[in-house]
C-alpha positions, 0 to 999 in steps of 0.5 A: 665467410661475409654476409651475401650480400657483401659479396666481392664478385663482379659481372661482366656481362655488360662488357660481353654484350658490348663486345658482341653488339648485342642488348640486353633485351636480346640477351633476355630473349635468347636465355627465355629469362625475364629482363628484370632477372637478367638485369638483377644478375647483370648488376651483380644483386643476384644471391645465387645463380643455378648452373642452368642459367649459367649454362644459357649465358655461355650459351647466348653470349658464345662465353666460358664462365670465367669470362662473366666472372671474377673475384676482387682480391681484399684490400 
């Protein structure tokens, strides 16, 4: 298993904000998440994320979770 912080997953959820108009400083607001937070987690620096949070994110930005994540295959 690679270290974590060599993790090959990536976030989409700057393209779901776009696609709904909305910013991240609502996005934040509409989790009750820190911008700082939401921002490590939007940048893909996040280690772990509780299915709580992820619970609120499909919530806020009307997603399933495979549309915030996916995986990079190895080269």
């Amino acid at each position: 298993m690679p270290p974590e912080d060599e993790h090959r997953v990536d976030v989409h959820i700057d393209r779901l904000l776009a696609e709904r108009g909305m910013t991240v400083s609502e996005l934040a607001r509409r989790m009750n998440i820190s911008l700082p937070n939401l921002s490590i987690l939007k940048n893909g620096r996040a280690r772990a994320i509780r299915f709580s949070t992820l619970t609120a994110l499909c919530e806020a930005l009307d997603c399933q979770p495979g549309d915030l994540f996916t995986v990079r295959r190895e080269p």
